[in-house]
C-alpha positions, 0 to 999 in steps of 0.5 A: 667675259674676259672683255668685260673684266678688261673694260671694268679694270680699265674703268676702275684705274680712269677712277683712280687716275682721276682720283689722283689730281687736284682741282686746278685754283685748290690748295692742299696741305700735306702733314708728312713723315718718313725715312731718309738714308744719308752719309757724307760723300767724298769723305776721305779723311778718315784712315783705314787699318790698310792704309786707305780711306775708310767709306762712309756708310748710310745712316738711317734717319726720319723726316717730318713736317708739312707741305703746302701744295697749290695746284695751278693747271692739270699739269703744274703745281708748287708746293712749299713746307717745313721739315725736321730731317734727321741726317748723318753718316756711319763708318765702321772703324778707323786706324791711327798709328805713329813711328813709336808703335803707338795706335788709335782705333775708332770703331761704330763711328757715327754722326747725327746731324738735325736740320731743319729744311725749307723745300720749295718744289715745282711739280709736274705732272705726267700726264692728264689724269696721271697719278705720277707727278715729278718733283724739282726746286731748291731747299735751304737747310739749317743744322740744329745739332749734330752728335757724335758717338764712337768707342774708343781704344789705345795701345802699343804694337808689339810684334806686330800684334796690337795690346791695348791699354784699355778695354774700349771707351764709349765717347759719345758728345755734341760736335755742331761747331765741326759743321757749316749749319747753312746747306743749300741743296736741289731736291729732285724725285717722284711722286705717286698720289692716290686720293689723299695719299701721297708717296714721295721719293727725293733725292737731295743734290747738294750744292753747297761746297762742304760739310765740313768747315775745316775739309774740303770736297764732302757733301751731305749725301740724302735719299728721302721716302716720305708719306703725305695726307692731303687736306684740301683747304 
C-alpha cells in the first residue's frame, strides 16, 4: 500500500512538474500585483534624541502591471513588462536642538515614493521539468511622485525637560524635487510556477549612486512578493 501511495505521489508531482514550463517558441503574458517592502539604506542624516543617526525602517508598498515571458529552450526564457512600484522609507522620530535650548522634533516621518519600472529579466530554469526558476536582468525605474508626512513639534528645554509651544502639527506635502527621478537597479529572485500561477520573490540591488540629490551614499532598499497569471498568446 505504502509503494503505491508513494508511486501516485510521485506520479502527481511529475504532473505538477510538467505543468509548471512552458512550451519552448510560446510567449506568455503575466498581469501581476503584489507587495514590496523598501526603506533607504544607508541613510544617516537624520538625528536621534541620543545624539546617533536614526535607522530607516521598512515601508510596506504595492506593485502592479504586466510582464511578457518568451520561453526559448526548456531552460532559458526572458521576460520584459511595466510596473507601478509604490515605494518609501519610515523613521520613528527625529531630534534637533541648538545652544539656546531651542528644539525640533519630528515624529512617524514617512516618504512615499511612486515609480514606475521597466524590469527586462533573464530566466533559468532549475532543472528539466523544475517549477523553480531564477530571475536576473536589469531595471530602469522613473519616480512619478514622491510624498511625505510627519507631525511636527517645537519648544525650549528648560531644566532638562522638554515644554513645548505647540501640540504637534501634521505636515504632510509633495517632495519629488529632494529625489533623483532616474534609478537603475539589478533585480534578482525566485520563481515558483504552477500551471498558470506564478510566484516571484525579487530582490532589487541598486546601482545608481543616490536617492537623494543633495546626500550622498542612500539607496533605495526594495524586496518584492509579486503574484502573476499567464495567458499564453
Amino acid at each position: 500500500m505504502k509503494k503505491h501511495l508513494a508511486i501516485l505521489l510521485l506520479t502527481a508531482l511529475a504532473v505538477i512538474s510538467v505543468k509548471a514550463q512552458s512550451d519552448p517558441g510560446t510567449t506568455t503574458i503575466y498581469p501581476r500585483f503584489g507587495v514590496n517592502m523598501s526603506k533607504f539604506a544607508g541613510d544617516k542624516i537624520l538625528t536621534a534624541a541620543d545624539g546617533g543617526s536614526v535607522k530607516s525602517k521598512y515601508k510596506f508598498g504595492v506593485v502592479a502591471g504586466a510582464e511578457v515571458e518568451h520561453q526559448f529552450t526548456p531552460l532559458l526564457a526572458a521576460s520584459a513588462g511595466l510596473l507601478y512600484s509604490m515605494q518609501g522609507s519610515r523613521y520613528d522620530e527625529s531630534y534637533t536642538n541648538d545652544p539656546n535650548g531651542n528644539y525640533s522634533l519630528f515624529k512617524d516621518m514617512k516618504y512615499t515614493m511612486h515609480f514606475l519600472t521597466l524590469p527586462v529579466l533573464a530566466v533559468f530554469n532549475l532543472g528539466y521539468n523544475s517549477a523553480f526558476s531564477a530571475k536576473c536582468g536589469v531595471q530602469l525605474g522613473y519616480l512619478l511622485n514622491a510624498t511625505s508626512s510627519n507631525y511636527y513639534e517645537s519648544g525650549q528645554i528648560v531644566d532638562g525637560e522638554r515644554l513645548p509651544n505647540n501640540p504637534g502639527d501634521k505636515f504632510s506635502g509633495t517632495v519629488t524635487d529632494v529625489f533623483h527621478r532616474l534609478e537603475v537597479s539589478i533585480p534578482a529572485g525566485i520563481s515558483y510556477k504552477h500551471d498558470n500561477l506564478t510566484v516571484d520573490l525579487r530582490y532589487n540591488i541598486v546601482i545608481t549612486r543616490n536617492v537623494y540629490k543633495y546626500v550622498d551614499g542612500v539607496r533605495n532598499s526594495n524586496i518584492s512578493l509579486i503574484l502573476g497569471y499567464g495567458f499564453t498568446l
